[in-house]
C-alpha positions in Angstrom: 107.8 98.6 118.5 107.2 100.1 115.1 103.1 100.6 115.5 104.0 103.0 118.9 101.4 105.1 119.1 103.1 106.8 122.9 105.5 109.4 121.0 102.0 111.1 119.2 101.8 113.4 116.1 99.9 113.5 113.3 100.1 115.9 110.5 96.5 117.8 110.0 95.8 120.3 107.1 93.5 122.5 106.5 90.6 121.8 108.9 87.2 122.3 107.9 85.1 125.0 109.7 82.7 122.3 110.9 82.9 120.1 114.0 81.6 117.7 116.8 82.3 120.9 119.5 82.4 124.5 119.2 85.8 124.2 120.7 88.4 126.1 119.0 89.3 124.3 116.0 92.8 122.8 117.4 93.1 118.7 117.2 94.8 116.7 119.5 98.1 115.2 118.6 97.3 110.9 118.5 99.5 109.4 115.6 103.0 108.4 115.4 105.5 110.9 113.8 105.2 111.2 110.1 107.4 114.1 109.1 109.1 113.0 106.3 106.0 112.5 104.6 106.3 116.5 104.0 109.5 116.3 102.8 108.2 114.2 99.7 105.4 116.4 99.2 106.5 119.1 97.1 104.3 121.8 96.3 102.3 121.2 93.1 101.6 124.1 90.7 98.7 122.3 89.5 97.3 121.9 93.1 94.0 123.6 92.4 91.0 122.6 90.7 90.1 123.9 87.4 86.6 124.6 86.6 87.0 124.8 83.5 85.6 122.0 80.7 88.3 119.4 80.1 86.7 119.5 76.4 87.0 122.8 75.0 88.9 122.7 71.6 91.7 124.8 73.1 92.6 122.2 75.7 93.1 120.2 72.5 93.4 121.1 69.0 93.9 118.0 67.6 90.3 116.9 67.0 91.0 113.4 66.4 92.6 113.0 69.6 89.5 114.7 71.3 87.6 112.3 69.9 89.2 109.6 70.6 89.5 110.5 74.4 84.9 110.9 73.8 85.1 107.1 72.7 85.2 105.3 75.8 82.4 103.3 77.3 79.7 105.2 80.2 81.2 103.8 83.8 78.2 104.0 86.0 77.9 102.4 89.0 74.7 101.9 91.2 73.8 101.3 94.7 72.8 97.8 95.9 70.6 97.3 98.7 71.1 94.1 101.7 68.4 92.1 101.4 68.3 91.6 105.1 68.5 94.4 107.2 66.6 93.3 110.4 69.4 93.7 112.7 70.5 97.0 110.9 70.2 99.8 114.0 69.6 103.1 112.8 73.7 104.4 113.2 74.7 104.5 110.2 77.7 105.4 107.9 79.5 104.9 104.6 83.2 104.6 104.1 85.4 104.0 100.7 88.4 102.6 99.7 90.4 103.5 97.3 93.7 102.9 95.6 94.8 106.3 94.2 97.4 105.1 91.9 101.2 107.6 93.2 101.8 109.6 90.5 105.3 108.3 90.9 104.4 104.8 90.3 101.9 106.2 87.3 105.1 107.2 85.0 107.2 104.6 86.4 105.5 101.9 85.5 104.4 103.2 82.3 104.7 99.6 80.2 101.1 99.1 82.6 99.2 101.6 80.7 100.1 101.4 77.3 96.4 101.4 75.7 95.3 105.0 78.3 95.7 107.9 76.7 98.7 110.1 78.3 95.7 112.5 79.2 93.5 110.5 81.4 97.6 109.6 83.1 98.4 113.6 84.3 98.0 114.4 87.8 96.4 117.5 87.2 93.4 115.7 85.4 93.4 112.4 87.8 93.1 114.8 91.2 89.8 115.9 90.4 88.3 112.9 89.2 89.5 111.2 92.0 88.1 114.0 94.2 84.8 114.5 92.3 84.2 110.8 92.6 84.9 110.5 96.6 83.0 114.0 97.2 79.9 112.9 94.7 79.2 109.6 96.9 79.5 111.7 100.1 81.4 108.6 102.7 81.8 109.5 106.2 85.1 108.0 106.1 87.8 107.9 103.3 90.8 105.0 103.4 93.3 105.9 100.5 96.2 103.8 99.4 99.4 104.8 97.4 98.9 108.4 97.8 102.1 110.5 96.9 100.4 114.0 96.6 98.9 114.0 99.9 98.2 117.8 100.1 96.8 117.6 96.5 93.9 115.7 97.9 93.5 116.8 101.3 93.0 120.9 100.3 90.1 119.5 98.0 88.9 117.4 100.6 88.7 119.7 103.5 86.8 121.9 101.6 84.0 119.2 101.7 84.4 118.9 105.5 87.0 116.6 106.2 90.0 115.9 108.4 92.8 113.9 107.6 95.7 112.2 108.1 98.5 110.6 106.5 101.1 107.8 106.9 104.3 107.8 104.5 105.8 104.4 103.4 109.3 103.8 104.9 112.1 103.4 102.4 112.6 105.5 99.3 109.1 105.2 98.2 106.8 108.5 98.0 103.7 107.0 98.6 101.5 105.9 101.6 98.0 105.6 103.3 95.9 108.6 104.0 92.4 108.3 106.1 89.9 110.7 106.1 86.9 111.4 108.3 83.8 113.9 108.0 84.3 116.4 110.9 80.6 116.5 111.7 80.2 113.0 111.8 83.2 111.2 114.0 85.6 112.2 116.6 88.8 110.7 116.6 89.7 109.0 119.8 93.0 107.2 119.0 95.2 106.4 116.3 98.5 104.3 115.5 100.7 103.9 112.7 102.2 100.9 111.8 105.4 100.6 110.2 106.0 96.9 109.2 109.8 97.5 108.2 110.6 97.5 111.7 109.0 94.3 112.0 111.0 92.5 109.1 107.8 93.1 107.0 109.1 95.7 104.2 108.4 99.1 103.8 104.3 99.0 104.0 102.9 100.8 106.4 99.3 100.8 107.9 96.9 103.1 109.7 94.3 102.5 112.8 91.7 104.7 113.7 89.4 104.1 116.3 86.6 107.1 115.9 83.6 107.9 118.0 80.2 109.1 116.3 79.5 112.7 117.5 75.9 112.3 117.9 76.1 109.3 119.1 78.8 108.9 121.6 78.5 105.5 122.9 78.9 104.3 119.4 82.3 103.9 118.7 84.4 102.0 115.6 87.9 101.0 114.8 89.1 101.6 110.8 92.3 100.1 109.2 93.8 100.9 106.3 96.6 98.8 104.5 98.6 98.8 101.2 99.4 95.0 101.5 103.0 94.4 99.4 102.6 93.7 96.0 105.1 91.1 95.0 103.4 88.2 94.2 106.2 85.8 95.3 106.0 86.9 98.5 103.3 85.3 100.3 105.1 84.9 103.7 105.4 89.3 103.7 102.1 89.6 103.0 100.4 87.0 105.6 102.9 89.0 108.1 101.5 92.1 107.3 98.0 91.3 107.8 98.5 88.8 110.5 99.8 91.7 112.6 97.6 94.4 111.3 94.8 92.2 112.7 96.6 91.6 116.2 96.9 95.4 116.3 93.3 95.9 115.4 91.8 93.3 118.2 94.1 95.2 120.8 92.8 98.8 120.2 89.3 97.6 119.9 89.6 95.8 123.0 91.1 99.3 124.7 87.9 100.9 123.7 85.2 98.5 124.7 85.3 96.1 122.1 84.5 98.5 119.2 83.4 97.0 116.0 86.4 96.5 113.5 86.8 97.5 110.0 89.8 96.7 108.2 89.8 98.3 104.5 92.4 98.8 101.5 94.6 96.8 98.7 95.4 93.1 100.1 96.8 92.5 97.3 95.4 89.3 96.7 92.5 87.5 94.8 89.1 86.0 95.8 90.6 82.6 95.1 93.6 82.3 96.9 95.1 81.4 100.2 95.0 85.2 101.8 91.5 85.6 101.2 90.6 82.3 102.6 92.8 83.4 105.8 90.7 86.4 106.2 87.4 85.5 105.6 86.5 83.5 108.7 83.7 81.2 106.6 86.7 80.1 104.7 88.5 78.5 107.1 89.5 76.2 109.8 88.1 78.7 113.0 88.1 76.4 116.2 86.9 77.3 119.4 88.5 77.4 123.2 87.0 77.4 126.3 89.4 79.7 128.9 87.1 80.2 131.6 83.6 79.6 132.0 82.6 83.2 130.7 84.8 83.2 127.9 85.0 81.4 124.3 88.2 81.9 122.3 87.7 81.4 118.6 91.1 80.8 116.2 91.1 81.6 112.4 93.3 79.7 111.2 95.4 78.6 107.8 98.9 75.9 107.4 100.8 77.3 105.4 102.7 74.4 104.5 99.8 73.5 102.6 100.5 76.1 100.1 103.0 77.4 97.5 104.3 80.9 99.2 105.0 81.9 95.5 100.8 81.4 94.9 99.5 82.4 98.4 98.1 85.5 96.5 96.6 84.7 93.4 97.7 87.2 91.3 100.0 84.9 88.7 96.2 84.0 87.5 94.8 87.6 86.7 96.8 88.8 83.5 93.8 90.5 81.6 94.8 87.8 78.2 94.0 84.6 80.6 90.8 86.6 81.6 89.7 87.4 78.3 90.7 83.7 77.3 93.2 84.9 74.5 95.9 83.3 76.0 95.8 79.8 78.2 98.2 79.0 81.0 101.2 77.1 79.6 103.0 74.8 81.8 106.8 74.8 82.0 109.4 72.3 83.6 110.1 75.4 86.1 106.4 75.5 87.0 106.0 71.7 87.2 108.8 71.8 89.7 108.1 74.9 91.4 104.6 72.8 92.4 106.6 69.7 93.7 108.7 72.5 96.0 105.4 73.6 97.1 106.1 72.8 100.5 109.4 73.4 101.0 109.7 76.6 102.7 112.5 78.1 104.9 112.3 78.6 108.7 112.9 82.6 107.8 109.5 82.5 105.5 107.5 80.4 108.3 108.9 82.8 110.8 107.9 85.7 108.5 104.3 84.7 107.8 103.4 82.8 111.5 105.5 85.1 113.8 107.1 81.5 115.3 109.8 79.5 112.8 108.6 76.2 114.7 104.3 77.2 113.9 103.3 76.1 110.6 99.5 77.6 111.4 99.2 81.6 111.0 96.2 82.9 113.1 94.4 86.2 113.1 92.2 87.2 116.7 89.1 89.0 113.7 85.8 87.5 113.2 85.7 89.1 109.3 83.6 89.2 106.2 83.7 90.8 103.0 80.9 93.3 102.7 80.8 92.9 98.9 80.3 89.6 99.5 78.1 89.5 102.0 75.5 92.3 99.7 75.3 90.2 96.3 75.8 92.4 93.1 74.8 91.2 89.4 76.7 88.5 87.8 77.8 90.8 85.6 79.7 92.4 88.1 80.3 89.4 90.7 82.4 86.3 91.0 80.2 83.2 92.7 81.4 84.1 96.0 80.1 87.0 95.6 83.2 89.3 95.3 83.4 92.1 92.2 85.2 90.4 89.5 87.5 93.2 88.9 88.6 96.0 91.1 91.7 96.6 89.1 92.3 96.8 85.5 95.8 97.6 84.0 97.8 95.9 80.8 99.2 93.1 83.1 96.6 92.7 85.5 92.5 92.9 85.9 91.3 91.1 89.1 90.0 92.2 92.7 92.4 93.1 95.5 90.4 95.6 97.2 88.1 94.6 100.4 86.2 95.8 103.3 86.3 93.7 106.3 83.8 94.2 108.9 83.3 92.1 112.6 80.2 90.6 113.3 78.7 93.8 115.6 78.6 95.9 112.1 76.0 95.1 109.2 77.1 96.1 105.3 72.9 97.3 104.5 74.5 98.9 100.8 77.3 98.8 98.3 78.2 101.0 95.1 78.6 98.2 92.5 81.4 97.7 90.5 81.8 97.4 86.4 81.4 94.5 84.6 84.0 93.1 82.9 82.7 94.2 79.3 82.7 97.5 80.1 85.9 97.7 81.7 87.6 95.8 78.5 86.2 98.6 76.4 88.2 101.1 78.5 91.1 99.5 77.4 92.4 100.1 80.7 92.8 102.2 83.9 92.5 104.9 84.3 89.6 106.3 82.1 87.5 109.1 81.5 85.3 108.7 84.9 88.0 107.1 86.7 90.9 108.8 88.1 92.7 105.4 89.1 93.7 102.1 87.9 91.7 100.2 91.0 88.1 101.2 91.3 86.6 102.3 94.5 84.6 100.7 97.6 81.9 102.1 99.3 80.1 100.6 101.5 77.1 101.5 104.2 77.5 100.3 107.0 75.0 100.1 110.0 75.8 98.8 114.1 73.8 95.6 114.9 71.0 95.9 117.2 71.8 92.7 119.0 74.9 94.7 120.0 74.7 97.0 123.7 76.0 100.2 122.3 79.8 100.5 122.4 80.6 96.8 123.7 81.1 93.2 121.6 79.3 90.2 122.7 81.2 88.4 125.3 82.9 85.9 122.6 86.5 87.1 121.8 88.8 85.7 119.6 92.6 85.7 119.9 95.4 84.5 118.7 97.0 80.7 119.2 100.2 82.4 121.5 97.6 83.5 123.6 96.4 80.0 124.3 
């Protein structure tokens, strides 16, 4: 199986001088092989940080362009507070999300960020604002996506007392997902990497972490981290992805006493479609199974065959003209028929996004919801259901695709607001003078439920339908 976690290595750099023992500073081996990540990690010239001001004339001696690059609008972004934190214990701990943007995709895909100036695009510049915003909101935990410069980021990141690891996509892509931890703060316990290509799933690839608090041992918490596959046609992939990612997760956290799940990263799909509905558990059908007296199974569950694969995600909706309400959605004969075909999927797709050719319902074993949803922003920030209205902004696309997913033994009590859609129009576009990226970051505080006994879930499980 691709997500073996028995043949154990993990690459570690650079190891901060702090942590949970005064053992000698060697860490255990837990992850699956990742190797060739090094071998598309060249060594960057540009590597270290500069302190020098980014606006001193010499840097750029054509004053108009200076000024120009002064023009954008003030991102700031503040803290919101749970209004109900009753059940909050007092473990706490933050964790972000963030979709770094490769540098490889950055100049490949250059027709995306036509209106950013080829300044705020250069590694060299984008490293340390990426770092300086991670570092400056001080998260126990880090979950990156799409990071090609891996050693880039981890040097600057160790500095600040983390550990790392770092999973490369399969393929001939350069990217992958990198999780970081604070030393001081969490003690890895187990880890697996998940390579969906061996499943039929593409080249994504996902982390698991599950992490014990050092001052707290008994306290203990599984993280996942996921680049979901973009391609917006392929609705069956990404349903696979997650619907295993999710099987994975309830495994490990069942291993280690039922420990609190959070899933994090770019799904890759919008508030309003099909795959969010699928993962939040308040938006869909979730029935309940007695197996033995002591047990009740819950199901969350979505038909598929209700659904056009080619809109499972939602992302055909989010080109930043319908947004803006420049330009309207035009039907087309191909559109009109693609909704009749709606239905009409292949026993490969089915098979793809159920796991079984003959089961139209896909299933995931998580009890899930959104944090950003659950802590309500402004409305200039938030969609109705609470989600941020954007949490990515290029010339083809500004929507949310970013989430954190907690169980129901975890409690968001804060979360760093997004931008509101004025501002981020101003920018003109992704990355900008605060922001390193085209997504924008989650953070989110999180706190273990006091209706929880340290280390274990409440009796109540849920699995999946094969388990039935």
């Amino acid at each position: 199986m691709s997500c073996d976690a028995s043949a154990s290595s993990w690459l570690w750099l650079r190891h901060p001088s702090t942590s949970c023992s005064s053992s000698p500073k060697r860490y255990p081996s837990f992850f699956s092989a990742v190797s060739c990540c090094t071998e598309s990690t060249p060594a960057d010239s540009s590597s270290s940080v500069s302190t020098r001001s980014y606006g001193r004339p010499w840097y750029n001696p054509l004053g108009s362009r200076r000024r120009e690059l002064d023009r954008g609008p003030e991102i700031s972004r503040l803290w919101v507070e749970a209004d109900d934190q009753t059940l909050a214990s007092p473990e706490r701990f933050t964790v972000a999300s963030y979709n770094t943007l490769a540098d490889r995709n950055a100049f490949a895909h250059k027709d995306l960020y036509v209106n950013v100036p080829y300044a705020y695009m250069k590694w060299s510049r984008r490293k340390r604002v990426i770092c300086e915003e991670l570092i400056g909101w001080n998260p126990d935990i880090i979950c990156l996506q799409e990071v090609d410069k891996y050693f880039d980021i981890s040097d600057i990141l160790a500095k600040a007392g983390y550990v790392g690891s770092y999973k490369r996509r399969t393929g001939d892509t350069a990217d992958g997902c990198a999780t970081f931890w604070k030393a001081d703060k969490f003690r890895l316990l187990e880890g697996e990497n998940i390579e969906f290509k061996g499943l039929g799933l593409r080249d994504n690839v996902a982390q698991l972490s599950v992490f014990e608090m050092c001052k707290a041992t008994s306290r203990r918490l599984l993280i996942g981290n996921i680049h979901v596959l973009y391609n917006p046609s392929r609705g069956d992939v990404k349903l696979g992805q997650i619907r295993f990612l999710s099987s994975r997760a309830h495994v490990l956290s069942e291993k280690w006493g039922n420990a609190p799940v959070l899933l994090t990263g770019d799904f890759n799909s919008t508030p309003q479609s099909a795959i969010y509905k699928f993962l939040s558990s308040s938006e869909v059908s979730c029935s309940s199974v007695v197996v033995n007296l002591n047990i009740i199974v819950y199901l969350v569950q979505l038909n598929i065959m209700l659904y056009n694969r080619r809109e499972l995600s939602g992302q055909r909706r989010c080109h930043p003209a319908q947004v803006f309400g420049v330009k309207q959605e035009i039907s087309s004969p191909f559109s009109l028929i693609d909704g009749l075909l709606k239905n009409s999927w292949t026993d490969e797709e089915v098979k793809v996004a159920t796991g079984n050719s003959e089961c139209h319902v896909v299933v995931h074993p998580l009890n899930l919801s959104s944090s950003y949803a659950a802590v309500k922003g402004s409305t200039g920030t938030r969609e109705p259901n609470g989600e941020p209205l954007a949490t990515s902004y290029h010339s083809k696309f500004l929507g949310t695709v970013d989430y954190m997913w907690y169980s129901d033994d975890l409690l968001p009590t804060r979360v760093l607001d997004t931008v509101s859609i004025d501002i981020l129009r101003r920018t003109g576009g992704l990355p900008c003078k605060k922001v390193g990226s085209d997504h924008l970051a989650l953070v989110s505080e999180f706190a273990f439920t006091q209706s929880t006994n340290e280390g274990n879930n409440p009796a109540a499980s849920f699995i999946s339908a094969t388990d039935i």
